[in-house]
DOTORVEX-754729 format. One record per residue (C-alpha): residue in one letter; residue number from 1; x, y, z negated. Coordinates in pm, whole numbers. Example, Ala and Ser with C-alpha at 12.3 -4.5 7.8 and 13.67 -1.06 7.14 Angstrom:
+--------+-----+--------+--------+--------+
: residu : num :      u :      v :      w :
+--------+-----+--------+--------+--------+
:      A :   1 :   1230 :   -450 :   -780 :
:      S :   2 :   1367 :   -106 :   -714 :
+--------+-----+--------+--------+--------+
//
This chain:
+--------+-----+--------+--------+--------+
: residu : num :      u :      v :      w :
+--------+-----+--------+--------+--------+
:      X :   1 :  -1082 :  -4922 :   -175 :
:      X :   2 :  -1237 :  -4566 :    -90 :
:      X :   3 :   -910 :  -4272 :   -132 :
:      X :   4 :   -970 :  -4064 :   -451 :
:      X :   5 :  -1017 :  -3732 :   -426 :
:      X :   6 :   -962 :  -3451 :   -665 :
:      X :   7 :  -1061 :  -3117 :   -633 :
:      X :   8 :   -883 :  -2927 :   -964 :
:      X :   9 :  -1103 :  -2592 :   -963 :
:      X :  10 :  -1402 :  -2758 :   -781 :
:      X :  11 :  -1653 :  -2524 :   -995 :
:      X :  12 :  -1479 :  -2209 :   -803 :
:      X :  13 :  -1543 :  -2050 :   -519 :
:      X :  14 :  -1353 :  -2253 :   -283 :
:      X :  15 :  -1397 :  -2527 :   -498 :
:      X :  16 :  -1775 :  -2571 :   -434 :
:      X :  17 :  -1732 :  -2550 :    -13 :
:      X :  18 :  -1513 :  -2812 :    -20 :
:      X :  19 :  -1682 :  -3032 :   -225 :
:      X :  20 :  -1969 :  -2920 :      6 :
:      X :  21 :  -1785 :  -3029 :    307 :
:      X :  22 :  -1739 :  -3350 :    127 :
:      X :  23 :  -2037 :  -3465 :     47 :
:      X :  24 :  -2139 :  -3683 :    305 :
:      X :  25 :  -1801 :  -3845 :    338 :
:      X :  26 :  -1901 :  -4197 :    243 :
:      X :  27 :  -1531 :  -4321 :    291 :
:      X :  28 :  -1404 :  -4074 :    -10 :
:      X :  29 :  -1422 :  -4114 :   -362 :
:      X :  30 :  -1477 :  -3773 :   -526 :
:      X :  31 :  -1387 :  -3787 :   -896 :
:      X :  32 :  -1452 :  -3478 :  -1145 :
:      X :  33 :  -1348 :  -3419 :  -1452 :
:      X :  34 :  -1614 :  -3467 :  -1776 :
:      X :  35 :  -1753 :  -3034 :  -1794 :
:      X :  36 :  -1669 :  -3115 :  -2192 :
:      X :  37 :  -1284 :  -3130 :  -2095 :
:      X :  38 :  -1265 :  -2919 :  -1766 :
:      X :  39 :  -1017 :  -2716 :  -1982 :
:      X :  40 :   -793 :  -2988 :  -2140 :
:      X :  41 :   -472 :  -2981 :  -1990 :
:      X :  42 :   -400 :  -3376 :  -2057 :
:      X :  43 :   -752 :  -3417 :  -1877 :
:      X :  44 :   -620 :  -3222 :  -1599 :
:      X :  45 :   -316 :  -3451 :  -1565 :
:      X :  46 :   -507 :  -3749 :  -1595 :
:      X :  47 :   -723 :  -3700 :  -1283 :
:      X :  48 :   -408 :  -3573 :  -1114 :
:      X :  49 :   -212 :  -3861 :  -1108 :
:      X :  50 :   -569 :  -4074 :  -1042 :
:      X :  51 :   -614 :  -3945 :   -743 :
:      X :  52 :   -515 :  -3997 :   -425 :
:      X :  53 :   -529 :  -3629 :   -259 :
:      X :  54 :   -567 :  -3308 :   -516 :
:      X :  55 :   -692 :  -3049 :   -390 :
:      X :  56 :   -587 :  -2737 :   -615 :
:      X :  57 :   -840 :  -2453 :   -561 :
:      X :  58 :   -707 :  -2228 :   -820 :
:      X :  59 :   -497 :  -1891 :   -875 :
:      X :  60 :   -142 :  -1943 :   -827 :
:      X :  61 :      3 :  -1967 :  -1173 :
:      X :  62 :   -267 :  -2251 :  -1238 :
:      X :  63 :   -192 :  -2458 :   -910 :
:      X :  64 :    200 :  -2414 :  -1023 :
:      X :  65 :     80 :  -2560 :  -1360 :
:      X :  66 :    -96 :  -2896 :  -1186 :
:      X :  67 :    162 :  -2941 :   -958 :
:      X :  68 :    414 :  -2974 :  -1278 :
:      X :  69 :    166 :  -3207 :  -1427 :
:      X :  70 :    197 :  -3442 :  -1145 :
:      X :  71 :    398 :  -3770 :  -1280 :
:      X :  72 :    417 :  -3977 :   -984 :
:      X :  73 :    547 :  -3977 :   -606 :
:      X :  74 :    203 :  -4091 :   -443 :
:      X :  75 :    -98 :  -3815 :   -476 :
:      X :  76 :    -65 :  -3642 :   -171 :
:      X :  77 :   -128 :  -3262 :   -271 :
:      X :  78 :   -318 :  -3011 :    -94 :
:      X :  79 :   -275 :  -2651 :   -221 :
:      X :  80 :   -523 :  -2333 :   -134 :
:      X :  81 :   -381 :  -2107 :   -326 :
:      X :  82 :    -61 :  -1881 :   -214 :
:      X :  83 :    223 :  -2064 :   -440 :
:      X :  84 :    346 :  -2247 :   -207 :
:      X :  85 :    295 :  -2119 :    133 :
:      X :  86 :    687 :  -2040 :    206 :
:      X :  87 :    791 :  -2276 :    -99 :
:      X :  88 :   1038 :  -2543 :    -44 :
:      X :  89 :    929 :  -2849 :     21 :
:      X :  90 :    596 :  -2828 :    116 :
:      X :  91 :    467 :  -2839 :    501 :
:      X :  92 :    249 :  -2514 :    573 :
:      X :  93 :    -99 :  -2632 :    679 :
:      X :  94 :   -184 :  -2468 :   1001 :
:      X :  95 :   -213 :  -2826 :   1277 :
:      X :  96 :   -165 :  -2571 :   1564 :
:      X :  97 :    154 :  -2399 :   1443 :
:      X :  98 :    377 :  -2591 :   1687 :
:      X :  99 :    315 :  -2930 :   1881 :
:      X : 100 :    387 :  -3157 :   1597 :
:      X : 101 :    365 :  -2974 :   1340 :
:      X : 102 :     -1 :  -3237 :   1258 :
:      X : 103 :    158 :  -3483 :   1264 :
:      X : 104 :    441 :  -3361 :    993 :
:      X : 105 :    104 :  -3254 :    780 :
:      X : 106 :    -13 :  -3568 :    814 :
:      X : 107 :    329 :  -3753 :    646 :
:      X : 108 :    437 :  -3442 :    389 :
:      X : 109 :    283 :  -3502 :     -2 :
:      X : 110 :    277 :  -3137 :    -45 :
:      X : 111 :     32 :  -2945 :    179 :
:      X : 112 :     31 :  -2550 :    135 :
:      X : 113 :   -309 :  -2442 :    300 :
:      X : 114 :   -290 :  -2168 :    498 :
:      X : 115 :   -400 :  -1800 :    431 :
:      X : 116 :   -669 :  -1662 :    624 :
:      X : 117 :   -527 :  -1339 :    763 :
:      X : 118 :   -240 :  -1510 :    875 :
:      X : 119 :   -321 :  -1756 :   1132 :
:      X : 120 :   -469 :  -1535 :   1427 :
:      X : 121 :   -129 :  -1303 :   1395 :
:      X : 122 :     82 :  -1629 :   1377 :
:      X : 123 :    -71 :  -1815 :   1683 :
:      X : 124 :    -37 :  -1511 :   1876 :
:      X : 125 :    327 :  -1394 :   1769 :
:      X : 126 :    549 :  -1707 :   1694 :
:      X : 127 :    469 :  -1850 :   2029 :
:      X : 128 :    616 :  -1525 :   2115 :
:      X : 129 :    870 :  -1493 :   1964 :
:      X : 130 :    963 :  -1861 :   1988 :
:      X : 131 :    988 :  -1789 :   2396 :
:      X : 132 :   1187 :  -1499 :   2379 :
:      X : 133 :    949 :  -1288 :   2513 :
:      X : 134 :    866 :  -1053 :   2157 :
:      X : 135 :   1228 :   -963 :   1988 :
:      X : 136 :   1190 :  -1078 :   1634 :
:      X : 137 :   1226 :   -712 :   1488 :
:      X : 138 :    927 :   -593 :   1657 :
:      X : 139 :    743 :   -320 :   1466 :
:      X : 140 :    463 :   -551 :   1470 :
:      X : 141 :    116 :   -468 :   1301 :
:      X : 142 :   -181 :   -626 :   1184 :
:      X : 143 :   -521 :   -476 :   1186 :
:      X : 144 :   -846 :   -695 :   1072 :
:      X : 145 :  -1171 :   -679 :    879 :
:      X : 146 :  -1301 :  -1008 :    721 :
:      X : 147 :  -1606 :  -1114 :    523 :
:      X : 148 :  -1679 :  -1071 :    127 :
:      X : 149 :  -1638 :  -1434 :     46 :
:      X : 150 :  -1280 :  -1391 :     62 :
:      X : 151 :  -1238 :  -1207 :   -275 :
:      X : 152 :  -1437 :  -1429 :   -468 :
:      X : 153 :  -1754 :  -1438 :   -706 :
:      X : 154 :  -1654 :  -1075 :   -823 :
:      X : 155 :  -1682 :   -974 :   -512 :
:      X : 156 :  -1927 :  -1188 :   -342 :
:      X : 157 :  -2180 :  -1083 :   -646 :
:      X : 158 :  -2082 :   -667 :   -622 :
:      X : 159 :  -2167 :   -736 :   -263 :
:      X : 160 :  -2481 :   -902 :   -230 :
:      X : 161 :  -2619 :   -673 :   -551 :
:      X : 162 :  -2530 :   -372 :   -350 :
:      X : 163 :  -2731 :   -500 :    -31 :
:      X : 164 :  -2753 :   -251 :    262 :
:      X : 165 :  -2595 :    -25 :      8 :
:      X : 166 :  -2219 :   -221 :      0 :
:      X : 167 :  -1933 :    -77 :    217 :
:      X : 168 :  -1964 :   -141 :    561 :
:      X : 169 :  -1614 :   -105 :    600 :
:      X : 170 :  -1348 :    -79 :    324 :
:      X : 171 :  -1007 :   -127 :    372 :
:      X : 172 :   -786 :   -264 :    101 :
:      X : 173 :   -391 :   -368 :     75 :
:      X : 174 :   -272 :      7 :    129 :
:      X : 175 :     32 :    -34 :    -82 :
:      X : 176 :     84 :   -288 :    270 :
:      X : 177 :    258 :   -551 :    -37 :
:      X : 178 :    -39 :   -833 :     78 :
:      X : 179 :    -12 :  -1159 :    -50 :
:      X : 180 :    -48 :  -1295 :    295 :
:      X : 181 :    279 :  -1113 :    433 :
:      X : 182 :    545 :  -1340 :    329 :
:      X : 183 :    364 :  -1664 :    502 :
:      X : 184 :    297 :  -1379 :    814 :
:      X : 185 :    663 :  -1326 :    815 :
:      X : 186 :    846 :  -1674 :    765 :
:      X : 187 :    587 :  -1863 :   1015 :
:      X : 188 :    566 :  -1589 :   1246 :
:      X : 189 :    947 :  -1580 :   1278 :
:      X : 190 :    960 :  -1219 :   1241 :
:      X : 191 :   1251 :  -1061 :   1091 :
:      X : 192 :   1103 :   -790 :    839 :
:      X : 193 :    756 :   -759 :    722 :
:      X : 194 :    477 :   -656 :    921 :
:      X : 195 :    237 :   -385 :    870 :
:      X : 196 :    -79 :   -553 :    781 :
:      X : 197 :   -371 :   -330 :    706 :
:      X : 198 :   -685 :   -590 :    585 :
:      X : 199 :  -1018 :   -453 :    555 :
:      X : 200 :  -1392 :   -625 :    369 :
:      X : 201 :  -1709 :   -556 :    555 :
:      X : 202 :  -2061 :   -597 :    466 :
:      X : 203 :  -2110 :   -933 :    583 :
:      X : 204 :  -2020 :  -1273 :    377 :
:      X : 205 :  -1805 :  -1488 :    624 :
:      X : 206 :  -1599 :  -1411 :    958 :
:      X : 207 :  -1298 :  -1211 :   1030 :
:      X : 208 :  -1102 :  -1047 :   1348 :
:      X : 209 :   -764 :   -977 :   1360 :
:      X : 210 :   -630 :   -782 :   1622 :
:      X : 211 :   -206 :   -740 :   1695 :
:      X : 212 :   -170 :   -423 :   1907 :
:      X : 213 :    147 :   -525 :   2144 :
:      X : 214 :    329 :   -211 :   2296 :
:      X : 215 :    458 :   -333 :   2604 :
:      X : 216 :    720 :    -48 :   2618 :
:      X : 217 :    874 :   -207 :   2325 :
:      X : 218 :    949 :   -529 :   2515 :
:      X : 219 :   1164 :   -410 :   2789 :
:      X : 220 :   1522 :   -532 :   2626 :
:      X : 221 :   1398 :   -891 :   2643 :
+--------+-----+--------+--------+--------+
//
């Protein structure tokens, strides 16, 4: 029997690459809910607890909300949104975090998938830090421009309308409270928040990050 998969918020942005992605898997199962009770909370529950792996590709509150729907102790949940990144109980997604840290994704039942700003400053820091070579309270910052896709259909849609027109480079987050920082923190073993300064630029997928190092800093390791 073929694994079930459920993607709840498959008609979303993310929703739709992944079910992309999946297409051609002929050794998956892919089951949707009816479009006549997409909104139906008991519908949502009912596919839930059908399937195999979830996949929750919805705004935090919302993946909270399917998670608590969740009756039994086998669907295997994998969750894109930020709710759960630093939560309890659930394995952060990133394979190349640590040297087994695949194969405790591969046994956990509660995936959180990882944000995209973090994982560049986290594979170059916590190895780092883990060596004793970066002191934990480093004034460490993060600098980085990324693609439109990232905010969305608002965004992808204000962006393509706009054409050669659209920001070429627009930086965002300057209150430096974004929703990437706490997963930046915890998994890059850091000690206080970094400065992260995010930026959007006229172009629909990629993204650099760059972590300046001062290597004055490091002299009392």
């Amino acid at each position: 029997m073929k694994p079930k998969i459920f993607i709840d918020g498959e008609h979303g942005t993310t929703g739709l690459q992944i079910r992309a992605l999946l297409a051609d898997r002929g050794d998956l199962e892919i089951i949707s809910i009816p479009a006549d009770r997409r909104k139906e909370a008991a519908a949502r529950a009912e596919f839930l607890n059908a399937a195999d792996v979830a996949i929750l590709c919805l705004p935090d509150a919302a993946a909270k909300e399917s998670v608590s729907l969740i009756e039994n102790d086998t669907t295997k949940v994998i969750d894109a949104s930020t709710a759960h990144r630093v939560a309890e109980g659930w394995e952060y997604g990133f394979a190349e975090m640590d040297k087994d840290q695949a194969n405790k994704i591969a046994s956990a039942k509660r995936i959180a998938n990882p944000g995209c700003w973090p994982q560049g400053p986290i594979a170059t820091l916590r190895p780092l830090v883990s060596a004793g070579l970066l002191p934990a309270d480093f004034p460490v910052t993060v600098n980085g421009i990324s693609g439109y896709s990232g905010g969305g259909r608002p965004m992808i849609e204000d962006y393509v309308g706009k054409g050669e027109d659209a920001p070429e480079f627009l930086p965002y987050g300057l209150t430096l409270q974004h929703k990437h920082v706490p997963e930046l923190r915890t998994y890059a073993k850091l000690s206080h928040d970094p400065i992260m300064q995010p930026a959007v630029g006229n172009f629909a997928q990629g993204m650099i990050t760059v972590v300046p190092l001062q290597l004055g800093g490091l002299d009392r390791v």
